[in-house]
N, C-alpha and C positions, 0 to 999 in steps of 0.2 A: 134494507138490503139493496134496493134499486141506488142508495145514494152511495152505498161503498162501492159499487160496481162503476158508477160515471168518475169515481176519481181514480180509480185504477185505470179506467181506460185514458184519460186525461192525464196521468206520469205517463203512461205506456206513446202517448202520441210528442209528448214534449222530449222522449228519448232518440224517438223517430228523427225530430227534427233536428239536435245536436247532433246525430251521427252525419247526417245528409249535410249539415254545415263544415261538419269537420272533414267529410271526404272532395266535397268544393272546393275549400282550401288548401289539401294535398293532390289535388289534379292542376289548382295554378300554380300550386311554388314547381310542380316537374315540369308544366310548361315554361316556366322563368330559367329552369335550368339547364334546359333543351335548348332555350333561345343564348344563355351563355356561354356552354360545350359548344354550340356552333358557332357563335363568333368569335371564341378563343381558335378552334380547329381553322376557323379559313383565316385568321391572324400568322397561325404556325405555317398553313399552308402558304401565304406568301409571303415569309422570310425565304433567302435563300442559304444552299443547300451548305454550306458551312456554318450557318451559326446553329441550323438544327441541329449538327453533329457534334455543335460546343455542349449544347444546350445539353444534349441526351449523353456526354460522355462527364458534364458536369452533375448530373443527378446521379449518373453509376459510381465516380468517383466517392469516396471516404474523405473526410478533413485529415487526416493523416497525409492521404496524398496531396490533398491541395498543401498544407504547410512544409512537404519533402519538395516539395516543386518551389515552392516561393524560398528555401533557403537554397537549392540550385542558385536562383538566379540572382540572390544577393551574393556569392558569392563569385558569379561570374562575372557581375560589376563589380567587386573591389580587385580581380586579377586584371579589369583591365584597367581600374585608375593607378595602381602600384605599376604596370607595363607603362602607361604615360610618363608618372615620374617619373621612371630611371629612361625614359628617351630626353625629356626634358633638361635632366641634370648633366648626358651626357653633349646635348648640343650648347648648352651654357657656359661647359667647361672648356667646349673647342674654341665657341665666340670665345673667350674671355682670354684662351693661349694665343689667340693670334691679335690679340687688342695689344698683349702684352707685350709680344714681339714687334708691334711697329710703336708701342709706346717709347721702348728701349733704342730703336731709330732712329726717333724721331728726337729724344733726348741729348742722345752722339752729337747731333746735327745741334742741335740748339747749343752744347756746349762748345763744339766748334764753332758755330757763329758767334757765341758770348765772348769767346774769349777774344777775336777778331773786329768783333761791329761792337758788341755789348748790348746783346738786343734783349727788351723786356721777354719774359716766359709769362706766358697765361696759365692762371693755376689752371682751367680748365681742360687743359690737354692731359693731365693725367689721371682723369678720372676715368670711373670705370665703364664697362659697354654697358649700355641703358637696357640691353636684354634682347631674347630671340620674340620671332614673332609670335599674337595671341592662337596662330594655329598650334604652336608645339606647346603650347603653356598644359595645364593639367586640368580636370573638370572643376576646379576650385577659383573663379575667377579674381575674385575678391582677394587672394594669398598670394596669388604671382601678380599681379598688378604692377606695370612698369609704366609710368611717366618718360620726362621728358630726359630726366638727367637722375640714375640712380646714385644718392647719397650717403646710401648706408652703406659702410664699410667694416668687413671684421678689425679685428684686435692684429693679428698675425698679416695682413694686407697693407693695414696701414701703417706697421715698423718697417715694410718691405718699402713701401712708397715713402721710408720717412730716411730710409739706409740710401734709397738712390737718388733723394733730393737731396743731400745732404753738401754736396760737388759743391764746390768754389764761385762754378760760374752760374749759377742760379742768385748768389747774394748780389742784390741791388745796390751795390755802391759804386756806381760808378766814377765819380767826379772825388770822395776822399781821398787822399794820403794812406799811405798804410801805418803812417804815425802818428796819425790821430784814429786807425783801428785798433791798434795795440794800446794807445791811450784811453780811450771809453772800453777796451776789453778789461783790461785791470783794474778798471775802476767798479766796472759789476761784477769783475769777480773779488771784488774786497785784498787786491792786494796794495792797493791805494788807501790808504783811510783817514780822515782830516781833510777840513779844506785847507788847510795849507798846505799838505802835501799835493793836494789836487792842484792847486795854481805851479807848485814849483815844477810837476811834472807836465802840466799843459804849455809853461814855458820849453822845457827840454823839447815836446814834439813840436811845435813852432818853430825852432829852430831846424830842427831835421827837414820841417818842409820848407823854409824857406829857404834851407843850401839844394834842395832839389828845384827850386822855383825858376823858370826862367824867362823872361819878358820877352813876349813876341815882338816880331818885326812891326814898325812903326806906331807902337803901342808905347801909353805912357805909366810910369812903374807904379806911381801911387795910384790911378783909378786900376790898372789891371789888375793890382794886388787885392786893393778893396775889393773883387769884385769877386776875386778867387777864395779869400778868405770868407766873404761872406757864403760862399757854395758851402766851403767846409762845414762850418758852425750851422748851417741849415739840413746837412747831411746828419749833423751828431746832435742836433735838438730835434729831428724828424717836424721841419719846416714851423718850429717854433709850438711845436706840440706839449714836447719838457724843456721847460728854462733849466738855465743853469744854476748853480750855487749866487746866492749874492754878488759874494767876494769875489770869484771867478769873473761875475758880471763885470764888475770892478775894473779888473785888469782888461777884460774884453774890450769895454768903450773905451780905456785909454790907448790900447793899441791900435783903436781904430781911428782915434784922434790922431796918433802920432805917424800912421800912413799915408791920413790923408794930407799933413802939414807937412809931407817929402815934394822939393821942388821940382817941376815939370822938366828939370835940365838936368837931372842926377843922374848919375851912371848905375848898373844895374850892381856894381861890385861894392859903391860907393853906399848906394841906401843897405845893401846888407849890410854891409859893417854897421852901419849909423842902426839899424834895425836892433845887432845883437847885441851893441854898447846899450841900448836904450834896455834890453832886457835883461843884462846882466845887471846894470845898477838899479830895475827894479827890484829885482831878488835882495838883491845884496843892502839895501836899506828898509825892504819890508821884512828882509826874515832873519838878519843877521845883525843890522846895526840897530833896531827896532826892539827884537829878542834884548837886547845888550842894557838898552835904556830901560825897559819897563823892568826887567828884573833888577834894577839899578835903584827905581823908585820905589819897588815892593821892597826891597831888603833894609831901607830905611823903616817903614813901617813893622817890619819883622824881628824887629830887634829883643821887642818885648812880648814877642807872641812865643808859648811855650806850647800850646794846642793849634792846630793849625787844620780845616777842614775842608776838603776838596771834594768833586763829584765827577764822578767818569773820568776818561782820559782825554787831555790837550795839552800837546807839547808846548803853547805856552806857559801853562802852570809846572809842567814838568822841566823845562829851562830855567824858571823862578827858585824851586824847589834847590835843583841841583847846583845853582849857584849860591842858594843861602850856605848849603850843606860846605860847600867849597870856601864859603867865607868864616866858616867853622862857630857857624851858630846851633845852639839846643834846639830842637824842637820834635814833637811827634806830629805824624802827619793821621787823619783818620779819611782814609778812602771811602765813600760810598758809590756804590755799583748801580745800575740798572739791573734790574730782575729777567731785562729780553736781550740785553746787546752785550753783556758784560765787558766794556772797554775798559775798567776800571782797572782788570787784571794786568794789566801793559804796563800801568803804571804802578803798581803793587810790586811787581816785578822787575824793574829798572830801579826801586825803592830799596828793595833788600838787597842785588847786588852790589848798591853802596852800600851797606850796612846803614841805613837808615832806619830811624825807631818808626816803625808805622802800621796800621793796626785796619782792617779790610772788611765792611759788613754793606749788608745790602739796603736801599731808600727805606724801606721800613724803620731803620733802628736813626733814624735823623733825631727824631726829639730823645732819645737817651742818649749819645754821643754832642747834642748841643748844649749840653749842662754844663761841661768842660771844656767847649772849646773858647779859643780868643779871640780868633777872626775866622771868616770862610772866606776862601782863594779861590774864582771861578773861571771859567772861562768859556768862550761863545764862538758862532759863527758868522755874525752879523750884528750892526748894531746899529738899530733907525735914527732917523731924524729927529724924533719928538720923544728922544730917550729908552726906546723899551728895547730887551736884549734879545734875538734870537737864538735860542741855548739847544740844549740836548731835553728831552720830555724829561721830564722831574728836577730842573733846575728851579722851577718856580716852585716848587714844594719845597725845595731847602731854604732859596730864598725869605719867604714867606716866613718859616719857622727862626730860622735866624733875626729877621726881623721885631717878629712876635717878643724875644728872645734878650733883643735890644745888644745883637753882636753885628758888628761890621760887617757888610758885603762886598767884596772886592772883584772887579770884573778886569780880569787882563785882557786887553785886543789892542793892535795896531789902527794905526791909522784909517787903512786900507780896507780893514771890513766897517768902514763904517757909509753906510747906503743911505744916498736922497730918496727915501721912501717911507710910508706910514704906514703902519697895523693895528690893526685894535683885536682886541679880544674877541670877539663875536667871530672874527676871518683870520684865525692865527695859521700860522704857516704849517697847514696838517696836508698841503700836497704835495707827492714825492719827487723831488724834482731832477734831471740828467745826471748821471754822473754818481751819485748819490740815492743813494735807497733807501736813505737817515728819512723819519720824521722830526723834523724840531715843531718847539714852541715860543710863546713869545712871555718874557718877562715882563712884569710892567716898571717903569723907571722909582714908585715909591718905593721901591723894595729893595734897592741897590743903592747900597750907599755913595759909592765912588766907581769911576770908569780908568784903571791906570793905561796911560798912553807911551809911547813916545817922545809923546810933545811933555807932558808934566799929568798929574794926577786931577781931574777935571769929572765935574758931578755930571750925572746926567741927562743935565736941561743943557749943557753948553755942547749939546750933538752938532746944534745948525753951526755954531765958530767953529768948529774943525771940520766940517764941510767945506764953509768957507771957504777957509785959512787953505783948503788942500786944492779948491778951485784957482785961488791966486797963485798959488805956486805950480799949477799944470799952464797957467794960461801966463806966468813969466816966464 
C-alpha cells in the first residue's frame, strides 16, 4: 500500500511541475507582445498625421472601393492623353499650313528666277516641316519622334508635291536645244523605232540647231561648235552615263571629225552650208543609195529561194522584201516575232497590204518552220570587228537553228553600222543604252554565213577590210 501511495504522489508532483512550466511560458510570450504593441504604437505614433488617416481610411475601405477608385483614375489619364492628341494634331496642321504657303512663295520666286538666271532648285526646300516642339508631342514619345528632316510623306501629299513640281522651270536643261528635247522625247516614248530611223532623225535635229547656232564675237566656228555640240550630247547621255546606239556613235565621231577639219577663216554661213551638204550626202548614201545596192545583191541570191525566213522587224529586210516582190518574184515570207516586243507585226502588216504570201508565228515554232525554209534574211544593229552581229535577243537562236539546219544566214547592214570594237560572249551588249530601251545581243560570226553590204556580199572575218576601206575614204 505504502508503494502505490509514493507513485501517486510522484504523477501528482510531475503535473505540478508541467503546469508551472506552461504558465512561465504564457507570462513571457505576453511579455514579448507587450514589448511588440508598444513599439508598433510609438511607430504609429510617430508617423505623421496624414498617413495615419491613409492608413485608418484604407483599412475601413472594401476592395470594391479601392478598385472604383483605381478605374476613376485610369480613366482620367486616357481623357487627358486623347485631350493632348487633338492639341497636337491641331498645332501640326497649322505648322504644316503655313510651311505650305511660303513653300508656294518661295516656288513663284524660284520659277521666276529659272526662267531669268536658270538657277539650280534644291529638292530640299520642298520638304516637309520636321514637326512642333517635344512640349506639344503626346505622352507616347517613341510614336511622335521627330528628327532632323521628316521623310515620310503620305500618298495624297506627295501627288500634291508631284502636280506643283511638275513646271517647266524646275527641269534641268539648261544649255540643250529644244530639238534635241523633242528628239530624245520621241525616242522614249517609242515613236522613233530602229536605229535607222534614230540616225535619220538625230540628223533632222542637228540641223534645226545648227540654223539656230550662232558664233560669238571673235570666236572661231569649228572649236566653238565643237564645244557646243559636245554640251548637247553630254546633256542627252547625262555626262556619259548612257552611250548611245553604236551606229549613232558612228555618225557622231564623223561629225565631229568633220567640224573639226572646218578652216579657222570660214565664214559662219559658209560652214553651214558645207555642214548641211555634208549631212544630206550622209543620209543619202547610207539609207538610200546603200538601201538600193544591198537589195540589188540579195535579189540575185533570191531568185531560187521559194521559202524565205526573217525575224522581227528592219526596214532593211523590209526594203529587200518589197523590191523582190516589185521585181515580180514567188516567194513566201515566214515572220517570227518576239514574245516581249512584237515588232514583227509592222512587218506582217506592210506584207499583206502588198498582197504578199507570208505566214506570222512566234520564236518558239523556229525548228518547225525551218524544215521548209531556203534561206534566212536578217538583219542588225551593229556589226563588230572580229565578225560577231549585234541583233535583236533571239536572233542567235534562229541563227543557231538554221545553222544546225545547214540553211544560209544572210545578214543585211550598211556600211555604217559596222564599229571598231570587240564583244565576247561572257559581256554581250545586255545594257540599255540612250535613246533606246532595246536589249540586244551578240551573234557569234560561225553562225552567219555572209554579211550583204553595199560594197559586194563579204563573210564575216573581212569586218576589219571595211573598216579599213571606210577609214580611207573618210580620211580622202
Amino acid at each position: 500500500m505504502n508503494v502505490g501511495g509514493i507513485k501517486k504522489k510522484d504523477a501528482l508532483c510531475g503535473q505540478v511541475k508541467d503546469a508551472k512550466e506552461k504558465l512561465v511560458a504564457e507570462i513571457e510570450n505576453l511579455q514579448i507582445d507587450d514589448k511588440m504593441s508598444s513599439q508598433s504604437s510609438s511607430r504609429f505614433n510617430r508617423m505623421p498625421e496624414g498617413l495615419k488617416q491613409i492608413i485608418n481610411g484604407q483599412s475601413n475601405r472594401s476592395r470594391e472601393e479601392i478598385k472604383m477608385e483605381r478605374k476613376t483614375k485610369a480613366a482620367e489619364a486616357k481623357a487627358r492623353k486623347t485631350k493632348a492628341k487633338k492639341l497636337l494634331k491641331q498645332s501640326s496642321a497649322f505648322a504644316n499650313g503655313e510651311k505650305t504657303l511660303e513653300n508656294t512663295v518661295n516656288r513663284k520666286k524660284e520659277c521666276s528666277s529659272d526662267a531669268t538666271g536658270q538657277q539650280h532648285v534644291s529638292p530640299f526646300k520642298f520638304m516637309k516641316d520636321p514637326g512642333v516642339p517635344s512640349g506639344f508631342r503626346s505622352s507616347q514619345p517613341f510614336k511622335a519622334v521627330h528628327f532632323g528632316i521628316d521623310l515620310t510623306t503620305k500618298d495624297n501629299e506627295w501627288e500634291e508635291g508631284s502636280s506643283k513640281q511638275a513646271s517647266f522651270c524646275e527641269v534641268l536643261t539648261p544649255n540643250i536645244h529644244p530639238s534635241f528635247l523633242v528628239f530624245s522625247s520621241r525616242c522614249e516614248t517609242k515613236h522613233i523605232v530602229g536605229v535607222d530611223a534614230v540616225c535619220v532623225a538625230f540628223v533632222q535635229s542637228f540641223k534645226q540647231f545648227l540654223s539656230d547656232y550662232v558664233v560669238p564675237p571673235n570666236q572661231v566656228m569649228s572649236r566653238d561648235l565643237e564645244q557646243s555640240v559636245r554640251q548637247q550630247l553630254n546633256c542627252m547621255t547625262e555626262n556619259g552615263k548612257h552611250s548611245f546606239p553604236l551606229m549613232l556613235g558612228n555618225l557622231i565621231k564623223q561629225l565631229k571629225k568633220e567640224i573639226s577639219q572646218l578652216p579657222d577663216s570660214i565664214s559662219e554661213q559658209e560652214g553651214k552650208e558645207h555642214l548641211y551638204c555634208w549631212l544630206d550626202d550622209f543620209v543619202q548614201q547610207n539609207f538610200e543609195l546603200a538601201l538600193q545596192a544591198i537589195s540589188s545583191f540579195c535579189l540575185k541570191k533570191m531568185k531560187n529561194t521559194v521559202f524565205l525566213l526573217t525575224y522581227s522587224w528592219c526596214p532593211v529586210v523590209e526594203r529587200i522584201i518589197l523590191d523582190a516582190h516589185n521585181d515580180k518574184l514567188l516567194f513566201h515570207v515566214h515572220v517570227l516575232d518576239s514574245p516581249i516586243e512584237y515588232k514583227g507585226k509592222q512587218l506582217v502588216k506592210t506584207l499583206c497590204e502588198r498582197k504578199i504570201p507570208c505566214s506570222y508565228g512566234m520564236l518558239s515554232s523556229v525548228g518547225y518552220l525551218m524544215k521548209e525554209c531556203h534561206m534566212v534574211l536578217l538583219g542588225c544593229s551593229a556589226i563588230l570587228s572580229n565578225g560577231f552581229v549585234v541583233a535583236e535577243r533571239g536572233t542567235s537562236q534562229i541563227a543557231l537553228v538554221a545553222s544546225a539546219s545547214n540553211i544560209p544566214v544572210m545578214i543585211a547592214a550598211q556600211t555604217c553600222k559596222f564599229v571598231d570594237r570587240v564583244q565576247s560572249f561572257s559581256h554581250g551588249i545586255h545594257e540599255v543604252n540612250n535613246l533606246m530601251g532595246e536589249r540586244k545581243e551578240v551573234v557569234a560570226a560561225d553562225l552567219i554565213t555572209a554579211l550583204v553590204t553595199e560594197l559586194r556580199i563579204l563573210p564575216p572575218s573581212s569586218a576589219p577590210a571595211v573598216l579599213k576601206a571606210k577609214q580611207l575614204a573618210t580620211d580622202s
